[in-house]
C-alpha positions in Angstrom: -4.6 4.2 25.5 -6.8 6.7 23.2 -6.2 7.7 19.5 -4.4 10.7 20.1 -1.4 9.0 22.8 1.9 8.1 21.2 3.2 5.2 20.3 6.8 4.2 20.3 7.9 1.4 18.3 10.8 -1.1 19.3 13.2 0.8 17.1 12.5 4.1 19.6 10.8 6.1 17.1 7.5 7.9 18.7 4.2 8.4 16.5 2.3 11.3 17.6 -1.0 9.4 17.6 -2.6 6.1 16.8 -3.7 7.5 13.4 -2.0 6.5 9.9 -2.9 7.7 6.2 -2.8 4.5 4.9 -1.1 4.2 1.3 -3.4 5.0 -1.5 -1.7 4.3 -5.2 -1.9 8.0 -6.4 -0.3 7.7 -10.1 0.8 11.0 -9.6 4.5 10.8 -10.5 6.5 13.5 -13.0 7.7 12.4 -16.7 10.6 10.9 -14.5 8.9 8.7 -12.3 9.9 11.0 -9.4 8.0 12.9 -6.8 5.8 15.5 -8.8 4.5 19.1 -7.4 1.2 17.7 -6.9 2.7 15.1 -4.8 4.3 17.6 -2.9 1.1 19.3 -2.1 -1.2 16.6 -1.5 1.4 15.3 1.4 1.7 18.7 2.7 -2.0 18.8 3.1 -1.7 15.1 4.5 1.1 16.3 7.0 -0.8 19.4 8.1 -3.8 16.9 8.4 -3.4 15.9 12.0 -2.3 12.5 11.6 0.4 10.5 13.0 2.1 8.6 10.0 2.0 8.8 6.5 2.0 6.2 4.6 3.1 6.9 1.4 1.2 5.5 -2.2 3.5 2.6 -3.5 6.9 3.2 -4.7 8.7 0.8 -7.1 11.6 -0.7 -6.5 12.3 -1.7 -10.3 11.6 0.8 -13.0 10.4 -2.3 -15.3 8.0 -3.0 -13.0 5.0 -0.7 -12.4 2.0 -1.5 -10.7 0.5 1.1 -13.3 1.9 4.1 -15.2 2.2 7.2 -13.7 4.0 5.7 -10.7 7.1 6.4 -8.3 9.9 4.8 -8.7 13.3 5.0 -6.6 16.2 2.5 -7.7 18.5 4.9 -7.4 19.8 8.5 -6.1 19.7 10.5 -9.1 16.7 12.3 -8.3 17.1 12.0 -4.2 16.4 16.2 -3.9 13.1 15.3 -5.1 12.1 12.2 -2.5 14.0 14.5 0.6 11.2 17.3 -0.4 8.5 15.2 -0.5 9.7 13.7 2.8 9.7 17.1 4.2 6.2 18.6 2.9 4.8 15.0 4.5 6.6 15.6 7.8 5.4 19.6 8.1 2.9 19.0 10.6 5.1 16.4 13.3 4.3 13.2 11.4 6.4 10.3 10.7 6.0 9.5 7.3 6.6 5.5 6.1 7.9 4.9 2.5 5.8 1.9 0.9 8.0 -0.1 -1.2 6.8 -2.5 -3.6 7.2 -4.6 -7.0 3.8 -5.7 -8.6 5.2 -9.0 -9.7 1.7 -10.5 -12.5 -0.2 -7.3 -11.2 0.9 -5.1 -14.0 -0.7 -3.5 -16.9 -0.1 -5.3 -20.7 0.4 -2.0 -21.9 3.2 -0.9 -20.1 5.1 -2.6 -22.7 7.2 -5.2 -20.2 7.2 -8.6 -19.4 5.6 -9.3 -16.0 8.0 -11.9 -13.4 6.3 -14.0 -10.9 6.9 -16.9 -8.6 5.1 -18.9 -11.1 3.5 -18.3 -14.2 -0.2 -18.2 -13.5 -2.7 -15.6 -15.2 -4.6 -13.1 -12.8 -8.1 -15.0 -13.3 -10.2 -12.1 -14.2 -12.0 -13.5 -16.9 -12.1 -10.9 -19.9 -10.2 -8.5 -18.1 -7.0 -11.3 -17.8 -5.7 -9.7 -21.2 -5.1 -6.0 -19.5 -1.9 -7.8 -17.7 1.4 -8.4 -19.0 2.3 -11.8 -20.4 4.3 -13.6 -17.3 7.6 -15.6 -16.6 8.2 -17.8 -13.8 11.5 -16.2 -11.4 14.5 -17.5 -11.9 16.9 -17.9 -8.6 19.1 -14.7 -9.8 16.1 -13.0 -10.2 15.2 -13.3 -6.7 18.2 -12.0 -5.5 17.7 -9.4 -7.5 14.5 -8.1 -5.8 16.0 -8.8 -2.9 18.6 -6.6 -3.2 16.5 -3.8 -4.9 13.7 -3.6 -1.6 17.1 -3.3 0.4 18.6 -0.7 -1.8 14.9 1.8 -2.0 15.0 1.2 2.0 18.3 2.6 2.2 17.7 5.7 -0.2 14.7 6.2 1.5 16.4 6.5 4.6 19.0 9.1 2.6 16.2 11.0 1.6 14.4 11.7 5.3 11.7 9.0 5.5 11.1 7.6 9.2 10.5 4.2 7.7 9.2 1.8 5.2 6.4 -0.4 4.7 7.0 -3.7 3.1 3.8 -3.9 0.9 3.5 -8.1 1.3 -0.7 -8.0 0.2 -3.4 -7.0 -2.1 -1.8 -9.3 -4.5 1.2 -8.1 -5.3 4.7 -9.7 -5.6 5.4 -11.2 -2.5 1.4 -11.9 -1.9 2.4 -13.7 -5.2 5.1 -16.0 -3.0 2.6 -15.9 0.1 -0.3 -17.5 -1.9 -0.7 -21.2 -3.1 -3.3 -19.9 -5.9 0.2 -17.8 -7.8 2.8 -19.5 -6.1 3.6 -23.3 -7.7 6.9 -23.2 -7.0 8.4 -26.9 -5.7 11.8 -25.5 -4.7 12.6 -23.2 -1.4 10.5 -20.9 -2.3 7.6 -22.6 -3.0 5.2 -25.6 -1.1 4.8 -25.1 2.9 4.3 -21.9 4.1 7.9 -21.8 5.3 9.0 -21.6 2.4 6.5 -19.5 0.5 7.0 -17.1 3.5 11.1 -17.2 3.0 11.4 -14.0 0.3 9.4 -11.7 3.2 11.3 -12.8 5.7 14.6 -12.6 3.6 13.7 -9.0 2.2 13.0 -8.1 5.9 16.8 -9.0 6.7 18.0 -7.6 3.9 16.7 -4.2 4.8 17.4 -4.3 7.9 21.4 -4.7 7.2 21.4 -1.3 5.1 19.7 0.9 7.5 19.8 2.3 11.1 18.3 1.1 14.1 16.1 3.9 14.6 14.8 3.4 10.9 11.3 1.8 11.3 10.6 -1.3 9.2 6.9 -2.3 8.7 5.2 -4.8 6.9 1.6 -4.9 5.3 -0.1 -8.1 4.6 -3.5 -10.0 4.4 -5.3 -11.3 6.6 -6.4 -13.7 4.3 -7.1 -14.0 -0.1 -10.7 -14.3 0.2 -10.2 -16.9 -2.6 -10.9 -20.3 -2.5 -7.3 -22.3 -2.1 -5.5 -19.2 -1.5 -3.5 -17.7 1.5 -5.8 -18.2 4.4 -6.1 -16.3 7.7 -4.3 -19.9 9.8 -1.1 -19.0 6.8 -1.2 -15.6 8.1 -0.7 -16.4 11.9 1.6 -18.8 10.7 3.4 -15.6 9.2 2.7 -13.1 11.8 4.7 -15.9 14.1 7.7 -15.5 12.1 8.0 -12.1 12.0 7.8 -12.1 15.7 11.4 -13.3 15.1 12.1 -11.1 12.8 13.0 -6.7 13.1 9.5 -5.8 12.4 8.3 -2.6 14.3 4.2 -2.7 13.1 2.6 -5.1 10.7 -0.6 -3.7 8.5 -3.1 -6.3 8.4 -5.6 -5.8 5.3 -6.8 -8.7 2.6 -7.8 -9.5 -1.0 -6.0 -9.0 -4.2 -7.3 -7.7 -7.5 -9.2 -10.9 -7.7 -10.5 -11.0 -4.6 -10.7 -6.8 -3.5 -11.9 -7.1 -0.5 -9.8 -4.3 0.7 -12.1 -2.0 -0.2 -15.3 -4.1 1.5 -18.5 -4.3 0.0 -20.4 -2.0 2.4 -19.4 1.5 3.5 -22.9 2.4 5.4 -21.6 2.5 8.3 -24.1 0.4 10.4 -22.0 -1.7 12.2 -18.3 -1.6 13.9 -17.3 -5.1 11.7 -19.0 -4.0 8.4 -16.7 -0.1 8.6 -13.2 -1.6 10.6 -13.3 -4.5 7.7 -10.3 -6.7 8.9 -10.5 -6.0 12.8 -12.3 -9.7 13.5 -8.6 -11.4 12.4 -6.9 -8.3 14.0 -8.0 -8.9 17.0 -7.6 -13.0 17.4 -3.4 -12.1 16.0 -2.9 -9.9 18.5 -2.6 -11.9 21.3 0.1 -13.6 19.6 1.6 -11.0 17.9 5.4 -9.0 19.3 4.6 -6.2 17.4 1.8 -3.7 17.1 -0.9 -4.0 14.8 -2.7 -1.6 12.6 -5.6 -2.0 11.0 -7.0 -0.8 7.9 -10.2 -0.9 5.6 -13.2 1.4 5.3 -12.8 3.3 9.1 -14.3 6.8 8.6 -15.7 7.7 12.1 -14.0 8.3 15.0 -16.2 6.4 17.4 -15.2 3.4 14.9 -11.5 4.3 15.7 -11.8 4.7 19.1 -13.5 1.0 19.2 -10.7 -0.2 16.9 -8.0 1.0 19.5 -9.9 -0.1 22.6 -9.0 -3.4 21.7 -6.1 -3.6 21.6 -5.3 -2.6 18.0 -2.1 0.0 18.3 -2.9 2.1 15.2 -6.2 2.6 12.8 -5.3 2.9 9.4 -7.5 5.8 7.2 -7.5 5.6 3.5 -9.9 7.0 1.1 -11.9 9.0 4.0 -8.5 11.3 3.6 -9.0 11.2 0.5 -12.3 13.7 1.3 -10.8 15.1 4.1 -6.9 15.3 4.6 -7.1 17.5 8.4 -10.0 14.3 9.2 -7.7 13.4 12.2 -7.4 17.3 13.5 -11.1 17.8 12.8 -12.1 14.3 15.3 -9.4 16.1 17.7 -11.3 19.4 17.5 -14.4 18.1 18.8 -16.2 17.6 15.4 -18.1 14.8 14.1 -16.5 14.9 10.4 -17.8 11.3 8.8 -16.3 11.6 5.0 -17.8 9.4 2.6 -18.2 8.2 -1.4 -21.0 7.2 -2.6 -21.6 3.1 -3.5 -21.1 1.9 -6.4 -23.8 -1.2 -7.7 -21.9 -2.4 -10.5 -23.0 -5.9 -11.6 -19.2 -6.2 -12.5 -17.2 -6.5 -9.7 -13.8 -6.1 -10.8 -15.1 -2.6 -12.9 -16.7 -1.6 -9.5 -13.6 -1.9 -7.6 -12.0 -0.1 -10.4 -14.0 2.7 -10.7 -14.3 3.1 -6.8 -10.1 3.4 -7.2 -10.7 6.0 -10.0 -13.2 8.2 -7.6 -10.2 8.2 -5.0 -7.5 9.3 -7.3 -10.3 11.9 -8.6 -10.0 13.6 -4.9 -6.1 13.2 -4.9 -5.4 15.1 -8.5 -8.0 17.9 -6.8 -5.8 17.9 -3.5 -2.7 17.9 -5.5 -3.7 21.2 -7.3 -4.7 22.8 -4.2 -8.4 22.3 -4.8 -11.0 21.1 -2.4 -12.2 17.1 -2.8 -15.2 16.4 -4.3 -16.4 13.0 -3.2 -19.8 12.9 -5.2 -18.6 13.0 -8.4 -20.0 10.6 -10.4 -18.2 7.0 -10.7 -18.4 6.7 -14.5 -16.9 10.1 -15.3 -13.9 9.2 -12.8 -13.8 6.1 -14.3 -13.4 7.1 -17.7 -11.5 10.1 -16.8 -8.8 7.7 -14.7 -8.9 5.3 -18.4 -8.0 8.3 -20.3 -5.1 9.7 -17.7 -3.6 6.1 -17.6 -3.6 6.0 -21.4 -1.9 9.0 -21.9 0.7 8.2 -19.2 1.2 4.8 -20.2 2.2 6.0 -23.4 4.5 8.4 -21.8 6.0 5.5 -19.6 7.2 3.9 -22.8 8.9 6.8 -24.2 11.0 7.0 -21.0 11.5 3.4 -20.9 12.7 3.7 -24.7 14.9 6.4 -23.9 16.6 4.7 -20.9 17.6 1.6 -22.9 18.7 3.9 -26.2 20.9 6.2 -23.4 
């Protein structure tokens, strides 16, 4: 096995390689909440990249609920001719490209304008920053149905629309993290207490999708490895989880960690000095997959392709890239061409480290608003100016979001 051999999944669709753009949030959406032109060029250049799956940013399966403004959403098929191009820029070069669905449950912005739902209703614990997020309410049982029924309904339209698969986005602190975690789940009914039963809204989704699309559609799952917080969803939960979905139609699971308490997704060193400091999650990767039906893929700070290649030799099935494609979208074509391409940012030492992680996201979307208008990445740019840059563009777009949100409930 090497990281350019296929890789067929149990629902018999083959991925070109072992290498995956792993979903970056790109807040890149038109004034509709649909697939924009910069979208459509920043997968094509993704698609003619070399890779073997996309992975797309997040898309929302509620229009009320927006990890941040600026965002896809797909709830329905009145804009479909705009996810089927998409689709089609991303699959240009012979990649499969993965639909990441996803509801942001307390993880939304205050200023949005909506009220945030949850399994329970516990703040994000972010000190100062706690006020940025919507006030919360604890799920009701029809409300659970209801996101239920809306993952199965995206999966199905994205399906309609020419995507390969999707990716059930289950970490990083989002929804059903939310259920996953004792820390924002204190729920004392069946979906709350053991891991069981905070598990039982994956697992349910899961089924749920897979009764509204086609055998051959692939359904994946990201989750964490662990919290990284003190009482929270540990890495024993997650074997526990990985266990059931080995029971489950699950054709690769994502393994990453943190939340946007904890974002250890992004690691705190990038220097590249060692295989466990750049392949940040492979340690739990590694112990899972013995016990795992599925094939794994692991993501978090890979940038070289002798890091890769170590990932894969053992035993991994597919190396996630993120914000190294960020820099360089043809990265996997360049490693297959012979060169030595090892894209980088630049660290950021901010004392404050949810600001850090924030402005480290801001220098990503910098590179994909320059990819998306056909211009070359420019990874040293400084963190402040994306930063304050990505603070104005959410402003702006935030404001916009509530327009359309007015406009829907007036029509």
């Amino acid at each position: 096995m090497s990281l350019f051999s296929p890789l067929t999944l149990a629902c018999n669709s083959t991925l070109p390689n072992r290498i995956a753009k792993a979903a970056m949030e790109e807040n890149m959406a038109d004034q509709n909440n649909a697939p924009s032109e910069a979208l459509f060029k920043l997968y094509r250049a993704w698609g003619q990249g070399g890779v073997g799956v996309i992975i797309t940013g997040n898309v929302m399966v509620d229009c009320t609920a927006m990890t941040s403004p600026g965002g896809v959403v797909l709830e329905n098929d009145q804009e479909l001719d705009k996810f089927t191009t998409w689709a089609s820029h991303a699959r240009s070069g012979g990649a499969k490209v993965w639909m990441q669905i996803n509801h942001p449950g307390r993880q939304m912005p205050a200023n949005l304008g909506q009220t945030a739902i949850a399994p329970s209703a516990v703040t994000l614990n972010l000190g100062k920053l706690s006020k940025n997020f919507a006030p919360i309410r604890a799920m009701t049982e029809d409300d659970i149905a209801d996101l239920i029924a809306r993952f199965a309904r995206t999966a199905q339209l994205a399906e309609a629309a020419g995507f390969d698969g999707v990716q059930i986005h289950a970490a990083h602190g989002y929804l059903i993290s939310q259920f996953l975690s004792p820390i924002s789940n204190h729920r004392d009914d069946q979906w709350g207490g053991g891991i069981e039963n905070r598990a039982r809204l994956l697992i349910d989704i899961i089924r749920a999708v897979d009764a509204v699309v086609s055998p051959t559609f692939a359904i994946t799952v990201k989750i964490n490895s662990a919290d990284f917080q003190r009482g929270g969803f540990s890495e024993e939960e997650a074997s526990q989880v990985i266990a059931m979905l080995n029971l489950e139609r699950v054709d690769l699971v994502e393994l990453s960690g943190g939340s946007y308490e904890a974002p250890a997704m992004q690691g705190d060193a990038r220097d590249g000095r060692s295989l466990a400091r750049e392949a940040y999650f492979l340690e739990f990767a590694e112990h899972i997959a013995t016990h795992a039906n599925m094939p794994l893929m692991v993501t978090g700070g890979i940038r070289r392709k002798e890091v890769a290649e170590q990932v894969i030799g053992k035993g991994i099935a597919m190396v996630g890239i993120a914000s190294a494609m960020a820099i360089a979208p043809d990265l996997p074509k360049r490693w297959q061409q012979g060169e030595d391409a090892n894209p980088q940012f630049n660290a950021i030492h901010w004392s404050q480290k949810t600001l850090a992680a924030l402005a480290y996201m801001a220098v990503v979307k910098y590179q994909l608003r320059r990819l998306g208008r056909g211009l070359q990445s420019k990874p040293n740019v400084a963190a402040w100016w994306a930063f304050l840059l990505q603070q104005i563009i959410l402003a702006k777009r935030a404001k916009r979001y509530r327009q359309w949100v007015k406009q829907r409930t007036n029509a």
